[in-house]
C-alpha positions as CSV (number, residue, x, y, z in Angstrom):
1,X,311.6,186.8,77.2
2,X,315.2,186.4,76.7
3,X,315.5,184.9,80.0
4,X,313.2,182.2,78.8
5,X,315.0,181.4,75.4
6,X,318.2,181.0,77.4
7,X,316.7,178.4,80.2
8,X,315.4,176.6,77.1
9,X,318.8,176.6,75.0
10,X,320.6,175.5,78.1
11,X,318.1,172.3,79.2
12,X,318.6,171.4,75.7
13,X,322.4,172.2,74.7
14,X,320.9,173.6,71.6
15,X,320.1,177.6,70.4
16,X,317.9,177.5,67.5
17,X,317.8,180.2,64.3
18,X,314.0,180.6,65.6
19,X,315.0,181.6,69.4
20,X,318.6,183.6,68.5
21,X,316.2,185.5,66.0
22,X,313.9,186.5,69.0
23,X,316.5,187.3,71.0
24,X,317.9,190.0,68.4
25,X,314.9,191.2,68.0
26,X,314.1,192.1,71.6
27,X,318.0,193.1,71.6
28,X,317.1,196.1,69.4
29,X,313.6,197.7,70.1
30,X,315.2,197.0,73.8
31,X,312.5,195.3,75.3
32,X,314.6,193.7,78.0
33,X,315.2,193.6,81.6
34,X,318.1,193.2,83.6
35,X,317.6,189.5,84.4
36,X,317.6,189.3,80.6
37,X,321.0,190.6,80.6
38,X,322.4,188.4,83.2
39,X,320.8,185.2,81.0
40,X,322.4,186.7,77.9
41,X,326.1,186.5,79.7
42,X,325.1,183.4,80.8
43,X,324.0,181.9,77.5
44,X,327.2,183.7,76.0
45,X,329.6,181.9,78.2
46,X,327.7,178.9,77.3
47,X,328.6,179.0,73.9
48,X,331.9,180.0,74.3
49,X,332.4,177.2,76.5
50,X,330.6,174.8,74.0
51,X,327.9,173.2,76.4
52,X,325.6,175.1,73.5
53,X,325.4,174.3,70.3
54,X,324.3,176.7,67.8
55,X,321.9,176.0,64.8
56,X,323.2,178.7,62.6
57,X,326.8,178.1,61.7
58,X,328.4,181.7,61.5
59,X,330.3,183.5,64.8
60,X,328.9,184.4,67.6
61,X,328.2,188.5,67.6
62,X,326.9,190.7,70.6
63,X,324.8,193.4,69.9
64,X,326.5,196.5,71.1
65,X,324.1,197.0,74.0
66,X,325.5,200.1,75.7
67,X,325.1,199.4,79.3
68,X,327.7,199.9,81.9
């Protein structure tokens, strides 16, 4: 699912509340897979780099997601 949010935020340049919402939920009754993972960094860098633009307005925080 996360993978999915992160294709759409990046055809669009845009990460809604909606979809970063979903994606902390699935974050934390860790219902993800490792392509999930992979979009997340992807989507991170993104945003760092500013080719996404976030709805919400406060900083960016990564779930502490304890993989190595």
């Amino acid at each position: 699912m996360i993978r999915t949010l992160v294709q759409s935020a990046l055809q669009t340049g845009y990460l809604s509340v909606e979809s970063e919402g979903l994606i902390r939920q699935v974050l934390t009754i860790r219902g993800y897979k490792s392509t999930d993972m992979e979009a997340l960094q992807q989507l991170y860098e993104a945003l760092k780099a500013g080719t996404i633009r976030r709805e919400a307005q406060n900083r960016i925080q990564m779930p502490p997601l304890g993989i190595t």
